[in-house]
N, C-alpha and C positions, 0 to 999 in steps of 0.2 A: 457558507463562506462569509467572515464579518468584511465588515466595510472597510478595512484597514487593508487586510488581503487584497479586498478588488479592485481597491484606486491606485493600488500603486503603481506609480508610473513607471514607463521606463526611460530609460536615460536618454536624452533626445538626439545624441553624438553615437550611440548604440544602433549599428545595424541588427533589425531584425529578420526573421526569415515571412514576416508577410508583411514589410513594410519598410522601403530603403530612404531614409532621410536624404539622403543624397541625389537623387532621380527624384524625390519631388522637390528639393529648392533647384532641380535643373528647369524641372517642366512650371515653375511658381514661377520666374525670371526668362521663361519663352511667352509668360502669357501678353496679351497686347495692351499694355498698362498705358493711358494718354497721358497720366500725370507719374508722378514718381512713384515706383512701387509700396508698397506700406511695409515694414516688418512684422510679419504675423510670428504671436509666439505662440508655437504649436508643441502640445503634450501628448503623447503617444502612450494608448492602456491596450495590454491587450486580452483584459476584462472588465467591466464595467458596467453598472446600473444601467446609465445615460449618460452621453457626450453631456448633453444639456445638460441635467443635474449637476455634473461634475464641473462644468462651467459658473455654474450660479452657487455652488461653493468656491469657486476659487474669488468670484466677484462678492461674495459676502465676508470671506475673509481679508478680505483689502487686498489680495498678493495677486492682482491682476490686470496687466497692462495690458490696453487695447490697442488695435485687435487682438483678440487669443482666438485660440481654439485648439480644439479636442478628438483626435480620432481614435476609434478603436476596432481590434479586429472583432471581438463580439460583446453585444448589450446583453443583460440578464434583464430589464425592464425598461426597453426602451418602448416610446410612444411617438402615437402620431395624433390626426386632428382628433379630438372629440375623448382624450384618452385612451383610444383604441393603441392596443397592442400591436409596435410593429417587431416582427419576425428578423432577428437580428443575428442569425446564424455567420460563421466567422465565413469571406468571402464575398460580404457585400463592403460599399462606403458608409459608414457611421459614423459622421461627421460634424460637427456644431461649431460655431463663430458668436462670440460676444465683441460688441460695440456700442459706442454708445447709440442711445435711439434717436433714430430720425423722426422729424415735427412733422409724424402724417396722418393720416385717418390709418387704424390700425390694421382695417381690412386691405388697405391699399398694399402696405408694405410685404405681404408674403405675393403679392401679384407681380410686383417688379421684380423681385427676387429670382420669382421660377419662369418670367421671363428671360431676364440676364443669362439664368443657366442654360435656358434652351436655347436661346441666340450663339451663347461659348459653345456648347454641345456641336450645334449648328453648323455653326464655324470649320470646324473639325469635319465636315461632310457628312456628321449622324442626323437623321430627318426626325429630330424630336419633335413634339409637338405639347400642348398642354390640355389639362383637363380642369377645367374650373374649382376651386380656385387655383388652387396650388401645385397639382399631380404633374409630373414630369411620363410623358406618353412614349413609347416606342412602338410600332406598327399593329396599333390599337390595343395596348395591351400596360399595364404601370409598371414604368422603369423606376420611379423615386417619387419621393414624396415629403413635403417639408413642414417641419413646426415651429414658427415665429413665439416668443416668449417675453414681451415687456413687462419691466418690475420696476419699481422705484426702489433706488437704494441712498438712503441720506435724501439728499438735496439733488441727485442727479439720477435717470431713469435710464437705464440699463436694457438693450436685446441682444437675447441669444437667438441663434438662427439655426436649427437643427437639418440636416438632410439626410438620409436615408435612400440610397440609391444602388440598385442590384448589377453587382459585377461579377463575379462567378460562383455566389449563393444561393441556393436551390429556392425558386418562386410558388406562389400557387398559381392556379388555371390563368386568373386573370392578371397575372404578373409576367416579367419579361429581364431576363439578365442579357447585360450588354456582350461579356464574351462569347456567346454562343449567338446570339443575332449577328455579330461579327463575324465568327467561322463560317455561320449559315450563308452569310451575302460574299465572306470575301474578301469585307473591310475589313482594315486595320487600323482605323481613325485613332482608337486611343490602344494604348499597347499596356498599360497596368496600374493597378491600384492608385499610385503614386501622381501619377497624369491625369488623372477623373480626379484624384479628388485636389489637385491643382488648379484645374479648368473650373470643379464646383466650386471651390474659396475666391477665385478669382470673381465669377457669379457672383454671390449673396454678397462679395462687398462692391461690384458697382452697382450691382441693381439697387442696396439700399443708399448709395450715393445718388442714385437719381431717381428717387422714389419721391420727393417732394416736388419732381415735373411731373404733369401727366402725358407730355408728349407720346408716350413711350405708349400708352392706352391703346391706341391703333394698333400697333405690334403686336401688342398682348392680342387683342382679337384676332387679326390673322393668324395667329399660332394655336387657337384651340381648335383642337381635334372635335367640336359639336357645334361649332356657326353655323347658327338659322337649325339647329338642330333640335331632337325630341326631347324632352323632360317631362318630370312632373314634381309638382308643386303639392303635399302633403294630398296626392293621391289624384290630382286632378292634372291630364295634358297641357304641354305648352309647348313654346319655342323658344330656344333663345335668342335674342334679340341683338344682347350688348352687356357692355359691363359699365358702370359707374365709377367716376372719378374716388368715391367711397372704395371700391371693389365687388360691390353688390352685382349679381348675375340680374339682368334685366330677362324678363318673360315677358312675353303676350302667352295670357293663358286663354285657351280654346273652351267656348261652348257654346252650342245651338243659336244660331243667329246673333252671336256677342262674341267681342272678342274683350279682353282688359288687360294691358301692362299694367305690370308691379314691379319691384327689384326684391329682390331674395337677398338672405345672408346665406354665408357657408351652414350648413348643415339644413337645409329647409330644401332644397333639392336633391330630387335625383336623377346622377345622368346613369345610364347605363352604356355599360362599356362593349356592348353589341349596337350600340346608337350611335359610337362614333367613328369618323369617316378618317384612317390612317392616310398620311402621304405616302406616296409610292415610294420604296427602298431607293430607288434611283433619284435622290434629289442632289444632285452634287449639278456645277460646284459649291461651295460651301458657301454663305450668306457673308 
């Protein structure tokens, strides 16, 4: 398929049959905005590379007012951190937002972000939790997962904010889709595609609105699914500690009569997803 084929959009006024424009600027205009809502200009594929790719050509070509963003019902080469390949089968959210960037340490920005989301999630009565940095948790197991992307373009520096979140797309072992956690318990917090990924836009733009506070840091730590929990650091035990106004994972690494904090970046840890401690299904009411 050339590139011409898979970007092409569909028309944003066009009902489709896995995506109603109309139910999500209902559920975009229920979300709990402090300030005036933004107009997001939202492009609908329902094939595509990457939401992000697709984003950082429409912001290279000039023809791009912010906020934008990008859904589609399936990626052909979407990613997550580290260029690892995320699994974008039609049925989950594929989602991206470009804006301009916020003045912050870079790590910090995808931590506010998957904060915001699990707080809106939250909201909603779903007991999300996070996974250092950026994993979006469902009762220990990855609901979503996000890739933050700054570029300079000209004279002004550009993010796109990718999410990747499972809603009725077939997961692996250590994955978890929202509609069937939902049948399983009961709930009916969010009701369709349209509503998740209103709740997520609404997310990734206030968390990057308030990503130059670090108030918000305490939060972040109560919400990870591995406090005071096990790691290891290129093969050697630890605990977690804390996170850094950076977004660095703070460790005390364990050994024989010594102990030594450090701070990790992403990709220099590992948590494993039998180490971390789920909140119980029952957390409602909603935060």
């Amino acid at each position: 398929m050339n590139d011409q084929s898979r970007e092409e959009p569909i028309a944003i006024a066009t009902a489709t049959p896995w995506f109603d424009r109309q139910r999500f600027d209902a559920a975009w205009a229920r979300q709990p905005w402090m300030d005036a809502r933004p107009e997001l200009a939202l492009t609908e594929y329902r094939q595509i590379d990457s939401t992000n790719r697709a984003l950082w050509r429409q912001l290279m070509s000039g023809g791009c007012h912010l906020p934008a963003a990008a859904i589609a019902r399936e990626q052909t080469a979407g990613r997550g951190q580290w260029q690892r390949t995320w699994q974008s089968a039609p049925g989950g959210l594929y989602l991206s937002i470009a804006l301009p960037a916020p003045d912050v340490p870079h790590g910090r920005l995808p931590l506010a972000i998957a904060r915001a989301i699990a707080r809106a999630l939250r909201h909603q009565g779903l007991p999300v939790q996070l996974k250092w940095p950026n994993d979006l948790i469902l009762q220990g197991k990855k609901l979503g997962g996000l890739l933050c992307e700054t570029r300079r373009l000209g004279d002004q520096a550009q993010t796109v904010v990718g999410l990747g979140c499972n809603w009725t797309n077939p997961v692996p072992e250590t994955g978890i889709n929202l509609q069937t956690w939902q049948q399983t318990t009961g709930l009916s917090a969010v009701t369709g595609l349209e509503q998740l990924a209103a709740i997520a836009s609404y997310g990734i733009l206030t968390g990057a609105a308030i990503a130059a506070n670090t108030d918000w840091l305490t939060d972040y730590w109560q919400l990870l699914a591995h406090q005071q929990g096990p790691v290891r650091v290129q093969g050697c035990p630890g605990t977690a500690i804390g996170v850094t106004p950076a977004g660095e994972l703070r460790v005390r690494l364990q050994a024989p009569g010594a102990a030594t904090e450090i701070c990790c970046l992403p990709g220099s840890v590992r948590i494993d997803y039998a180490d971390l401690s789920p909140t119980p299904d029952s957390i409602a009411p909603p935060d």
